[in-house]
C-alpha positions in Angstrom: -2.7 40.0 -24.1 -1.2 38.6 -21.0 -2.1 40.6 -17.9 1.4 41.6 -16.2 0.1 41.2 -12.6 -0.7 37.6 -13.3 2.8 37.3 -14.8 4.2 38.8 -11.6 2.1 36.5 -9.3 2.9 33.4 -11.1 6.7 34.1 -11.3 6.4 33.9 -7.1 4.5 31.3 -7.3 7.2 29.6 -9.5 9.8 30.8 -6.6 7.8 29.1 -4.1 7.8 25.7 -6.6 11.4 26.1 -7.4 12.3 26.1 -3.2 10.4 23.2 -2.2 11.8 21.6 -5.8 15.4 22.2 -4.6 15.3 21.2 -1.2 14.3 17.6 -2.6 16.8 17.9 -5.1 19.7 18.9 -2.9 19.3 15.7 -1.1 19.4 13.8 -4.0 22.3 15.6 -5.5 24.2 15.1 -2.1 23.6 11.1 -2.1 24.5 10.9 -5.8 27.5 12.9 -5.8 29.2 10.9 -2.7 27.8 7.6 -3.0 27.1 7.5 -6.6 23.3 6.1 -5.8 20.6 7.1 -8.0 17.9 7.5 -5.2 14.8 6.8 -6.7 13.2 6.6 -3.3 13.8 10.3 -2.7 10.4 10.8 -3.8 8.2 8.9 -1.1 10.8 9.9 1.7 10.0 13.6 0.6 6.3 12.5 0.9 6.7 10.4 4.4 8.0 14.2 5.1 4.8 15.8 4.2 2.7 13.4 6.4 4.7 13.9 9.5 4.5 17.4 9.4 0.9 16.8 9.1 0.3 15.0 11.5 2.2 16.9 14.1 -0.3 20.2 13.1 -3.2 17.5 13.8 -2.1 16.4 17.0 -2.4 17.8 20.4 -0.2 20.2 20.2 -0.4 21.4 16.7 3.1 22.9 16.3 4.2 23.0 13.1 7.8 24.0 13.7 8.0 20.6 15.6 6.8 18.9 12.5 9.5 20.4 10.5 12.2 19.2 13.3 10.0 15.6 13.9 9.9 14.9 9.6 13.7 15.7 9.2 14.6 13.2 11.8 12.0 10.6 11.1 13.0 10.8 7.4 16.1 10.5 7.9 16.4 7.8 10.2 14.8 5.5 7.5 17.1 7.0 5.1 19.1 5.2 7.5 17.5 1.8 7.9 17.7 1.7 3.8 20.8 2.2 3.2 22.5 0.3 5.9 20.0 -2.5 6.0 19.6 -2.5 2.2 21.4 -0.2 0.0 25.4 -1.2 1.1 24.9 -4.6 0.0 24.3 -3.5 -3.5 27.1 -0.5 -3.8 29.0 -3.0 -5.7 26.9 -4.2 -8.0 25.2 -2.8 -11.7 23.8 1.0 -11.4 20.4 -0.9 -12.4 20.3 -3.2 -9.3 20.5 0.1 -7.2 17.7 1.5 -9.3 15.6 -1.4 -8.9 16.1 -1.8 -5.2 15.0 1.7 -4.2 12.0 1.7 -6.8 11.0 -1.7 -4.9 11.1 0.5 -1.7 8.5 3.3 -3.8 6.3 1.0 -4.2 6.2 -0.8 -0.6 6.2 2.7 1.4 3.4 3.9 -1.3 1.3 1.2 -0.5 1.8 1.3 3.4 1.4 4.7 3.7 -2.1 4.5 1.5 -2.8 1.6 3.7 -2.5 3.9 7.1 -3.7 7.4 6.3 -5.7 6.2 2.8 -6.0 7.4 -0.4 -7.4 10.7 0.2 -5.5 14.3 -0.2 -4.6 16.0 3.2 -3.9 20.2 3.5 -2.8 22.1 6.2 -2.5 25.5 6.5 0.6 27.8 7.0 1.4 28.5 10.7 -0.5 31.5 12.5 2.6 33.9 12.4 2.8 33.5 8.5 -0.3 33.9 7.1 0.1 37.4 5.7 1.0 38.8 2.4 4.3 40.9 1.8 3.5 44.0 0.0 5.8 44.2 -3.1 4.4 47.2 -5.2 0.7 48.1 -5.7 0.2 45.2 -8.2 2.1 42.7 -6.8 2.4 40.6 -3.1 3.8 37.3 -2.1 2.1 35.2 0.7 4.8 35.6 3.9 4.8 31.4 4.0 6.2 31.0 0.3 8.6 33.9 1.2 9.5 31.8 4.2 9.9 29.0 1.9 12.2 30.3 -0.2 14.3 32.0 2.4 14.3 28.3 3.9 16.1 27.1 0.6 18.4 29.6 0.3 20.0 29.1 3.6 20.0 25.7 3.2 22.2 26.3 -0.1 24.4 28.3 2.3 24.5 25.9 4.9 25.5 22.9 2.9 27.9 24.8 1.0 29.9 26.3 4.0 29.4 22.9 5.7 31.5 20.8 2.6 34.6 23.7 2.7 35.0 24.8 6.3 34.2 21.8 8.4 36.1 18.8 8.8 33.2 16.6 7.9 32.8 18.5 4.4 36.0 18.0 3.8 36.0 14.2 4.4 33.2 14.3 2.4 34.9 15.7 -0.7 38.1 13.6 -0.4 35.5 10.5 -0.2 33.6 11.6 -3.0 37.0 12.2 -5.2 38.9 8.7 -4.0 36.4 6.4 -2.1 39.6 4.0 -2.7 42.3 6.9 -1.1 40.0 7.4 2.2 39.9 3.6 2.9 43.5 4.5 2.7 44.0 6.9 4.8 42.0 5.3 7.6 38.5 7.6 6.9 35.3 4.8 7.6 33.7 5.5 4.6 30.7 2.5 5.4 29.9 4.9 8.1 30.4 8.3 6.3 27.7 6.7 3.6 25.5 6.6 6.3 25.5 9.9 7.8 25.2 11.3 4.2 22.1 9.1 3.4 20.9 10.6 6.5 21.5 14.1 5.8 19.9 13.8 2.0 16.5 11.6 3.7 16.7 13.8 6.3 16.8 17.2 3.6 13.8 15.5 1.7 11.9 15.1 5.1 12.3 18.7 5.8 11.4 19.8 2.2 7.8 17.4 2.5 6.7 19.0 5.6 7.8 22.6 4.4 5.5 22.0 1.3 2.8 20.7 3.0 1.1 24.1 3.5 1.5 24.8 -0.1 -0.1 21.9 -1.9 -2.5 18.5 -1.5 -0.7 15.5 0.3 -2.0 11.9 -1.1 0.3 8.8 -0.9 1.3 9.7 -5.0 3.2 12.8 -3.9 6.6 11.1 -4.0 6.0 9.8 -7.4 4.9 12.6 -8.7 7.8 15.3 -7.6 10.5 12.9 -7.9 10.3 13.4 -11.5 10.5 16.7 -11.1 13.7 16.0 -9.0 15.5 14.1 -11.9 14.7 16.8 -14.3 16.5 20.0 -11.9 19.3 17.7 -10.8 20.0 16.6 -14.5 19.3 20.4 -15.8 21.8 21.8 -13.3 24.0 19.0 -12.9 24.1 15.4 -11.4 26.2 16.0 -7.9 25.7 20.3 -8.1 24.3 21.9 -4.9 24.3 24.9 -7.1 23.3 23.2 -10.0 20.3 22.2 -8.1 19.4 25.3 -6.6 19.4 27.1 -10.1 17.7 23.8 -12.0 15.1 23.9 -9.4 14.3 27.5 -9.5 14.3 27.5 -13.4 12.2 24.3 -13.5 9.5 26.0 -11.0 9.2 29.2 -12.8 8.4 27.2 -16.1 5.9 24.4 -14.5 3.8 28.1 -12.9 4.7 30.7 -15.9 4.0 28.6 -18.6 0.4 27.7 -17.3 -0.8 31.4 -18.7 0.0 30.7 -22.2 -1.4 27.4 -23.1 -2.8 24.7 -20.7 -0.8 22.1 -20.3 3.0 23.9 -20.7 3.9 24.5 -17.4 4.3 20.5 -17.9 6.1 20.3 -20.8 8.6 23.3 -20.6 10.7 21.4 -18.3 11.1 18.4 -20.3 11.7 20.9 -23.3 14.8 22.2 -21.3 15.7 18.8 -20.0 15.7 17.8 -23.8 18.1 21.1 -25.1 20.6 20.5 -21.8 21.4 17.0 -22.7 21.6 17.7 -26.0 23.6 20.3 -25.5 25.5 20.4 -22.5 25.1 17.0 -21.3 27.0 17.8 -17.8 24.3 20.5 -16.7 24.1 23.9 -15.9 27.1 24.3 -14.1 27.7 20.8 -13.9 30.4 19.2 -11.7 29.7 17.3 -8.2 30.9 19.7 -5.4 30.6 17.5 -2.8 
């Protein structure tokens, strides 16, 4: 019989999974449903994350909420450097050259990273002012950092999601992402608008790596290994879905941590299970639909 306070403590830890999951897969879902670019580079930028918030909790000063700030921009800026450098001379050209390009760039910033900090796993711990538990009932708590964690993806759902529909920014970004063709029309750089959107997904997967960083080992295979993950929630909820990826992730999570009790091994395979059913049986996702 399966002890219901185990249940309970693995369903928030499945929360915890499913916010770090999302805040990768947001990113992605952001580049693919405005410049139609399968990122698989997502993956080691969300990792590059992780080891800059690391390193700024190792330094001198050891603030962790600099960390976050440092690995969003750091990230982000060589979200920039691919896609202006690399990725825009390949826009019009087969969806595999675009795959093949950023999975050359996996295996180059794998291997470079591995060659600076090695092949070892790093942790850190949470920071000082969240290293508590929140008191649920008598049987059940939640470590304050995960609840941190997934408050952290929530408002980032929020924010991208007011950003695209009250903004004038969001709003270019949906009219480029309908009609690339009508923007260059109507005067709207879209070269430039790529940019700042590669930007904002590096920059999201930055911010997700060194938000995770307390919660599990950092080795130079992260980004391999949670980018498939990635591809699952963003196909599950819906290739281009914000919302899509917020419920994919949170449903993927809860079945990588609840389906450890019942038999070793399924917390793995439940996901690809339900990636499986969805395309089978509703091919466009969850709620499907790009929003941006």
């Amino acid at each position: 019989m399966v002890n219901t306070g185990l249940v309970v403590d693995q369903v928030i830890t499945g929360l915890s999974i499913g916010s770090y999951l999302f805040l990768i897969a947001v990113g992605l879902s952001l580049i693919f449903g405005v410049l139609e670019v399968l990122n698989f580079a997502h993956g080691v930028l969300y990792m590059i994350g992780a080891y800059v918030g690391i390193m700024a909790v190792q330094s001198a000063t050891g603030n962790f909420w600099l960390g976050l700030v440092l690995a969003a921009l750091v990230v982000g800026l060589i979200g920039v450097v691919m896609e202006v450098g690399f990725l825009r001379r390949v826009y019009d050209r087969d969806e595999l050259d675009q795959l093949l390009l950023t999975f050359a760039f996996v295996l180059i910033i794998t291997d470079g990273v591995r060659y600076v900090f090695g092949s070892g796993s790093r942790i850190i711990n949470p920071p000082p002012g969240l290293r508590f538990s929140l008191v649920l009932s008598e049987t059940a708590a939640i470590p304050s950092y995960r609840a941190f964690v997934i408050l952290a993806s929530v408002l980032v759902l929020g924010g991208i999601l007011l950003a695209l529909r009250t903004t004038n920014f969001g709003r270019v970004v949906r009219a480029t992402s309908s009609d690339r063709d009508m923007a260059l029309l109507l005067g709207i750089d879209v070269p430039k608008l790529y940019t700042g959107v590669f930007f904002i997904g590096a920059a999201l997967a930055g911010f997700g790596g060194a938000l995770a960083a307390p919660l599990q080992s950092v080795t130079p295979e992260l980004g391999n290994q949670v980018i498939i993950n990635a591809f699952v929630v963003v196909v599950i909820g819906g290739l281009g879905s914000f919302t899509g990826a917020f419920v994919g992730a949170y449903l993927i999570g809860i079945m990588i941590a609840v389906g450890s009790i019942f038999a070793a091994g399924a917390g793995q395979l439940f996901p690809f299970v339900a990636l499986i059913a969805v395309l089978l049986l509703k091919p466009e996702g969850i709620v499907g639909g790009a929003e941006a």
